[in-house]
N, C-alpha and C positions, 0 to 999 in steps of 0.2 A: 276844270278838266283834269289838269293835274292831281287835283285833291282825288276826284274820285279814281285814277288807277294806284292811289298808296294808300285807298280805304280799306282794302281788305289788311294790311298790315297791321292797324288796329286794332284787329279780330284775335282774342288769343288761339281759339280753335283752327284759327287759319296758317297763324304763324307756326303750330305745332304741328299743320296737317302739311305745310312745306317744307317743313325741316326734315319729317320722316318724308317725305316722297322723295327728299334731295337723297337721302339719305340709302332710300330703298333703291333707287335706279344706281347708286355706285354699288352697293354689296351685290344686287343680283348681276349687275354688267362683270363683276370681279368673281364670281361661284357661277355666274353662266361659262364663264373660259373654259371652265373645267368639264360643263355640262354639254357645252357644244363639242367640243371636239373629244367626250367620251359617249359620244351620241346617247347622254342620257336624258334628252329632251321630254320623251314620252315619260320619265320616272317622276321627273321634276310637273311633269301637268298631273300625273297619278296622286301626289303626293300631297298635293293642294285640293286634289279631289279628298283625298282621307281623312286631311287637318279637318277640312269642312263638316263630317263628321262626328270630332271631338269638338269641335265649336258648338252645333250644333247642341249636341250632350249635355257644354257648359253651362249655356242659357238657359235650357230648361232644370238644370239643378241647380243653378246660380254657386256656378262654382267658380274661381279665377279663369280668366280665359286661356291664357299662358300654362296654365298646368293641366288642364284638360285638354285641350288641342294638343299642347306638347308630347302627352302622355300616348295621345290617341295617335297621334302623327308616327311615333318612337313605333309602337306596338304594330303597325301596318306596315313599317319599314321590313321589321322585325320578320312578319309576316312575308313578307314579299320574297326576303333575302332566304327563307328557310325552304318558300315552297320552289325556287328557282334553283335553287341547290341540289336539289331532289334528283332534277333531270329528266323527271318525266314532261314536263311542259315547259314553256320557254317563259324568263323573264318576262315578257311582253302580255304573256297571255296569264301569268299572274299578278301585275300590276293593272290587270284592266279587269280579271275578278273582282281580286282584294280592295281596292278601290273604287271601284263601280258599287261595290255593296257599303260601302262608306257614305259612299254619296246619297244614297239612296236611307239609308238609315237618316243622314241629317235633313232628306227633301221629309222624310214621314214624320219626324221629329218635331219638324217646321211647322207640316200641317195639324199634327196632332196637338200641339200645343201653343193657341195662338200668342201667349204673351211673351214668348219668346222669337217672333216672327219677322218686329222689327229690327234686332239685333243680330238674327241671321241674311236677313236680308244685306245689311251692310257688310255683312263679311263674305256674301255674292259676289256683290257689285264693286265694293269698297265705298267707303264715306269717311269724311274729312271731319265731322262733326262729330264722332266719337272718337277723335284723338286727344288723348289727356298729355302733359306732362309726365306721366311713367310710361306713355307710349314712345315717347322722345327719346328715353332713356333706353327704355328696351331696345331699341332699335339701334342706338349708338353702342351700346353691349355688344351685340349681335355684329355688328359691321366691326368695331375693335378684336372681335373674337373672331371673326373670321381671318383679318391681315394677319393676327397673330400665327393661328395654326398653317394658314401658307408661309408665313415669313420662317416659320420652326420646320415644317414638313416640305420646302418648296423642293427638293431635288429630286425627293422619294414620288413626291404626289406626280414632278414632271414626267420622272421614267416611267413611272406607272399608267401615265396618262398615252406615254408616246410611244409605249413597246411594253404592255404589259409582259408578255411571255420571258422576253430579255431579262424583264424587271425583276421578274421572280427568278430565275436562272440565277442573278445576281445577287440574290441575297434578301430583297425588298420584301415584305409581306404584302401582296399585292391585295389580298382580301383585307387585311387590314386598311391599308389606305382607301379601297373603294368604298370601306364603309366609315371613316373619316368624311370621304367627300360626301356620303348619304346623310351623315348627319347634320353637316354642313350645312346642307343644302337644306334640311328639314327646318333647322334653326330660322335660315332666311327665311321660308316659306310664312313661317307661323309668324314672324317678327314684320312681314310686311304686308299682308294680306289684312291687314287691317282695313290699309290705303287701298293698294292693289285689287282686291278682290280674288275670292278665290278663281274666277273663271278668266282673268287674263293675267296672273300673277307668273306663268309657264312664257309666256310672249314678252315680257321684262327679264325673264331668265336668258333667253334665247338671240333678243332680236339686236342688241345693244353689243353681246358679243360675236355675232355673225356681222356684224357693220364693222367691226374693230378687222376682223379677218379679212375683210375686201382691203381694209387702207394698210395693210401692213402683212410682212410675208415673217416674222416673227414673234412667236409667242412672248417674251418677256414685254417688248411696245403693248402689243394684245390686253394684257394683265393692268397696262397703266390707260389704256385709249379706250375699252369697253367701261371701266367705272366712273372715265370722265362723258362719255357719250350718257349711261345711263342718270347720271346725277343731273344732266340739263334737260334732257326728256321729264325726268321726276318735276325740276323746278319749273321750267316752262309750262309742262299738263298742269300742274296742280294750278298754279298762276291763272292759264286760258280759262281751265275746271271754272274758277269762280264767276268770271264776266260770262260764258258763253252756257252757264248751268247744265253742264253735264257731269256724269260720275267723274269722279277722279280719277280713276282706274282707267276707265275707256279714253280718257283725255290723252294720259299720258302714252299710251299706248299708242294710240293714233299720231300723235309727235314723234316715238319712237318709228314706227312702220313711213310716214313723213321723209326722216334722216333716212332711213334706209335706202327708199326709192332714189332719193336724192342720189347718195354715195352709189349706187348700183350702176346711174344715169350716167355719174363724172368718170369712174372706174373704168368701168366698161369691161375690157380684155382685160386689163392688169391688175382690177381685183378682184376676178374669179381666179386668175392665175396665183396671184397670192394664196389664197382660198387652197387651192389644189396644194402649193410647195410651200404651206405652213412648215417653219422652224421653229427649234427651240431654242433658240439664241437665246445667252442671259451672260 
């Protein structure tokens, strides 16, 4: 009995696909902070809709995956921040263009090109079986490089997050840091959706740091409590993932939405209150 719950450990594919899921549930619990309470939720689901179609792209030119999705990811950013600047239409309604047609190129891609079909499919759903050791790596890049640019930008990104208009009043370059945090957040994107999948990879961004804001009325706690919430959803989904054979992605995600009810149920009044009289304490 014991032998077979440390049989997956064994596995090198396994042990690679729980190091990035651990991995993936702290950087997006740590770049959701920023995402939740700059209600950039819908950019961060946009955004995983776009990668999808540079992935897509990848596999049928057998190009790196990482530099085609990255590239494709960068350029729809690009795309989104130009046509919302314009002013005739609203961010929203160009993040659901510009990325609906993304999506849509990598579903025709899909279909047009069967032998790339099964590789798009796991970047769907996510799958544990095409994590290599440079996925491990990529992934612990991407989460070092994220603490870094908050640990260098934390005060600028804060004001900017808690009073834009002030922010820029004061000095701050607030378009510059919003698109700091867009790339940020593009980097995690592409760096975890391996695991994740592209269609729940927005609900790992999201749900890890909305549970950190019920248990606590201060952002800086928030910063350390959403990457430790999402690193045990990573390792416990992926773990369940194996005995109970479902995608990785919906595993963890369903452990993550789990913790939440939970924490909503013990909270109750005072951590919606929280929720509401969010501080920047640090």
């Amino acid at each position: 009995m014991i032998a077979d719950i440390f049989e997956p450990f064994g596995l090198a594919f396994f042990r690679n696909g729980l190091l990035v899921a651990t991995m993936a549930g702290a950087i997006c619990g740590l770049i959701g902070c920023y995402v939740v309470l700059r209600q950039l939720s819908y950019i961060g689901h946009g955004l995983s809709h776009s990668i999808f179609g540079g992935a897509a792209a990848s596999a049928v030119l057998s190009v790196n995956f990482y530099l085609g999705a990255g590239l494709w990811g960068l350029l729809s950013a690009l795309m989104i921040a130009r046509v919302a600047r314009r002013g005739k239409i609203g961010s929203d309604a160009a993040i659901g263009v510009i990325t609906t047609a993304s999506f849509a190129i990598g579903i025709a891609l899909s279909n047009r090109f069967g032998q790339a079909k099964k590789s798009i499919d796991a970047v769907l759903f996510g799958s544990i079986l095409g994590v290599s050791v440079g996925d491990v790596v990529a992934v612990a890049f991407a989460g070092l490089l994220a603490v870094a640019v908050i640990w260098i930008c934390y005060r600028k990104l804060l004001f900017a997050t808690f009073d834009a208009e002030v922010a820029e009043v004061s000095g701050i370059n607030v378009p510059r840091m919003e698109a700091l945090l867009m790339l940020m957040l593009a980097v995690t994107i592409l760096f975890t959706m391996k695991v994740m999948g592209v269609l729940l990879i927005s609900a790992l961004l999201v749900t890890p740091a909305v549970i950190a804001r019920m248990l606590t009325n201060s952002f800086a706690r928030m910063l350390w409590i959403a990457p430790s919430i999402g690193a045990a959803c990573g390792f416990t989904g992926m773990l369940l993932s194996y005995y109970i054979d479902v995608s990785s992605g919906a595993t963890i995600i369903l452990m993550a939405s789990l913790v939440f009810v939970v924490v909503y149920a013990v909270t109750g009044t005072r951590g919606r209150r929280n929720v509401a009289g969010l501080t920047h304490d640090h």
